[in-house]
N, C-alpha and C positions, 0 to 999 in steps of 0.2 A: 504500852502506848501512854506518853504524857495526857495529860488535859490538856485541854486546847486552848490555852491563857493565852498563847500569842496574838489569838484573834483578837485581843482588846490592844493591838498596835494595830487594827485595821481600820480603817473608816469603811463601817460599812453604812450601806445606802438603800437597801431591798431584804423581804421579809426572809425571817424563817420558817425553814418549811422543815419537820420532821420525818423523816421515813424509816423502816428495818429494812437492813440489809444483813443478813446470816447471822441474825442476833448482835448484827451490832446496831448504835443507835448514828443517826447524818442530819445534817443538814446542809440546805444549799444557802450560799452566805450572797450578796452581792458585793464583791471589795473596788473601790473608785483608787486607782493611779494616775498619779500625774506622769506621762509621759516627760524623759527626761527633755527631749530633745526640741519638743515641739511646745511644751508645757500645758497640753491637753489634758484634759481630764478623759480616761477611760474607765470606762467598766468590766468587769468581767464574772460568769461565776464560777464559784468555788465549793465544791463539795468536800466535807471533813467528819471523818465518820471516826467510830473509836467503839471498842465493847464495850456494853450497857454492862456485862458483868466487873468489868477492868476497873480495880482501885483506886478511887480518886477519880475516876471518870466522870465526866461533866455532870450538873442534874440538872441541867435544861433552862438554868438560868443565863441569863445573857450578862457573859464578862466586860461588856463595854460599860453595863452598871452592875457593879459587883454590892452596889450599896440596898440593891433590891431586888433581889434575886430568886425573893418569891413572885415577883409581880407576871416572870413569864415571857416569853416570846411577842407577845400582842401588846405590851405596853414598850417594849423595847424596840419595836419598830412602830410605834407610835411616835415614840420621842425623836426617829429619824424624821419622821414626816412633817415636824413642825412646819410652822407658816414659813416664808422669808421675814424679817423684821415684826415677828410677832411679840410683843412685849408681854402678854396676857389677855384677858379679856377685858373689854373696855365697853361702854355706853355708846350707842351711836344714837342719838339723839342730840335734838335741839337745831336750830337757827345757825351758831358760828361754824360747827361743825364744819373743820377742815380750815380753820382759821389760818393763815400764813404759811398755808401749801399754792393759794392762788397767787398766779400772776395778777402785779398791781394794777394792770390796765383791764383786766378780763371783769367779766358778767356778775359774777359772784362776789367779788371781792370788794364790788360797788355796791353789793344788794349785800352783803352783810356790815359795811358801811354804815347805808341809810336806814338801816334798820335800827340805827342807837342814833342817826344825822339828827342834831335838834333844831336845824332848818328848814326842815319836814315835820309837815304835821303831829301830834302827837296818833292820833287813827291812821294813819300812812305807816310810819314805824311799826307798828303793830301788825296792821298788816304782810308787811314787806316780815316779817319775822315770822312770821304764822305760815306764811309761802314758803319760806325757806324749812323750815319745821317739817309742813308735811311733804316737802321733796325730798328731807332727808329723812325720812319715816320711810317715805314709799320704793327709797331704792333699797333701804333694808330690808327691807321684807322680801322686794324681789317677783311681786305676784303681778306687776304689769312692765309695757316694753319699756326701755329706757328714754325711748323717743316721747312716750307718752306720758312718762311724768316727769318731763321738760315742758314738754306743749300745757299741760296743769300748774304748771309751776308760771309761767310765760302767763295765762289767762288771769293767775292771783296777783302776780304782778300787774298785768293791765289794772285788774279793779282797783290795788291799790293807789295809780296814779289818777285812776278817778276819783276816787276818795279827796286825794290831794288837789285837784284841780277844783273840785265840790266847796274844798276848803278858802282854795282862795277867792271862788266866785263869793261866799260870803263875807270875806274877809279886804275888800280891795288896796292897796294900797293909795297914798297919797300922790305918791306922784307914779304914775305908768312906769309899768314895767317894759323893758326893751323887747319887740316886738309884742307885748303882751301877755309874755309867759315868767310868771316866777322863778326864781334863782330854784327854789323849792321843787318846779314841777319841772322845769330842766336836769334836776339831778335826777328825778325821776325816772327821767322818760331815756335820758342816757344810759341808765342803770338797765333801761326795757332793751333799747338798742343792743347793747352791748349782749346781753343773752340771749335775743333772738338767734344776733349773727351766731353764736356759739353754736345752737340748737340746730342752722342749718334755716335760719329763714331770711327771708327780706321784710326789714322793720316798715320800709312805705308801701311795700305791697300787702304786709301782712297785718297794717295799723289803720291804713291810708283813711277809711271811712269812719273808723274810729275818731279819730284826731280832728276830722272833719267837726264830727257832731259836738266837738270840744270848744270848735272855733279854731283850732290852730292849724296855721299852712306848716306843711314840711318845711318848704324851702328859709321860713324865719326858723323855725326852730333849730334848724343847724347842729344837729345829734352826730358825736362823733363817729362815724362807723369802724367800727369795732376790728383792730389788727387781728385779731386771734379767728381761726375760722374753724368750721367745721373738725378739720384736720389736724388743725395743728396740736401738739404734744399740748402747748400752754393752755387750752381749752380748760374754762375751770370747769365745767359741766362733765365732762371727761375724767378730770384730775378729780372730783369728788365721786365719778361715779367707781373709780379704781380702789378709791381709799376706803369706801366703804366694804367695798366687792372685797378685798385684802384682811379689814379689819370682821365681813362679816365667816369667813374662812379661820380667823384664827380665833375668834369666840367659840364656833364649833370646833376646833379640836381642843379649844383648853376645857370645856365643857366634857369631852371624851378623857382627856386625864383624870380632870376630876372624879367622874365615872365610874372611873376602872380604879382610878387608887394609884393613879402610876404619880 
């Protein structure tokens, strides 16, 4: 009986598993074909067995990597398991995090904006950055719901448009501003809107006596409400909690490479 080279014309996709059967040595493979017809991808398994005594006979390393062949079974179906689109391991930290994956109209994409906007206060920015920092801290780690560290994210945002409103009560302008609100606290407070809607809230029901104690009416303020909703795919709330969820998957397996030496 040959070796069983030909297996490295296979894609395979599922572990090895070793067994004796009457002194010889098997394994069960998983081989994926494309169906000619339908161009499905199938699976199927395949058991290939040969004598442990037999010349040339395989030594247990996996011919799809002939270049490391001591590493084993367990690093060779490691490297099938790779992430989708995992590049390596990478940082998930910081404020931009996830920079030009949002939609330009969405929550995020405002709030990483105004977090460098120099029409905002220079303590606003800071804040607005500091929010975003520890949303993207707290979905990496993964130790509370995703609902609720939006709603954490949502309340640093609020403080920081007080901050900002704090600023311009000391600061007034010359001439009034249109209905009373700074260009500054309107990018604000649209930046607040806009993620509420993401997060699954109502900005006047969920600000109303807030905004109050501010001095500002809803109806001047005129906050765009936000096209992107709970659901939809373009949620940047969504689109970053994916990209982390993705990017925190493929740190733990290049971290298992590592590891093993594979």
């Amino acid at each position: 009986m040959k070796t069983p080279m030909a297996l490295a014309l296979l894609l395979l996709v599922g572990t090895y598993a070793e067994c004796a059967i009457a002194g010889q040595t098997c394994v069960t493979v998983s081989v994926q074909v494309k169906d000619p017809k339908t161009g499905d991808m199938q699976i199927s398994q395949q058991l290939v067995c040969w004598d442990s005594s037999e010349p040339g006979g395989w030594d247990g390393g996996n011919p799809l990597f002939p270049d490391h062949p001591e590493r084993g079974p367990y690093c060779n179906n490691l490297m099938l398991k790779k992430p989708e689109s995992c590049l390596g391991e990478d940082a998930i930290v910081g404020a931009p995090f996830g920079t030009g994956r949002y939609h330009p109209g969405s929550g995020l994409a405002a709030a990483i904006f105004n977090s460098t906007n120099s029409t905002l206060a220079l303590q606003t920015c800071t804040l607005i950055s500091n929010a975003l920092s520890a949303h993207t801290a707290s979905l990496a780690r993964g130790t509370i719901p995703f609902q609720t560290a939006n709603t954490n994210l949502l309340e640093a945002m609020r403080l920081a448009c007080s901050s900002q409103a704090a600023h311009d009560e000391r600061n007034p302008p010359l001439t009034p501003w249109v209905g009373g609100i700074s260009p500054a606290m309107r990018a604000c407070l649209g930046m607040l809107s806009r993620l509420s809607g993401e997060a699954g809230l109502s900005f006047g029901a969920f600000y109303l006596d807030w905004l109050h104690t501010l001095g500002i009416n809803l109806a001047d303020l005129k906050v765009p409400q936000t096209l992107i909703n709970w659901l939809a795919p373009e949620n940047s709330l969504r689109v970053k909690y994916e990209l982390i969820n993705g990017q925190v998957k493929c740190n733990a397996w290049y971290k298992e490479v590592v590891r093993n030496g594979c």
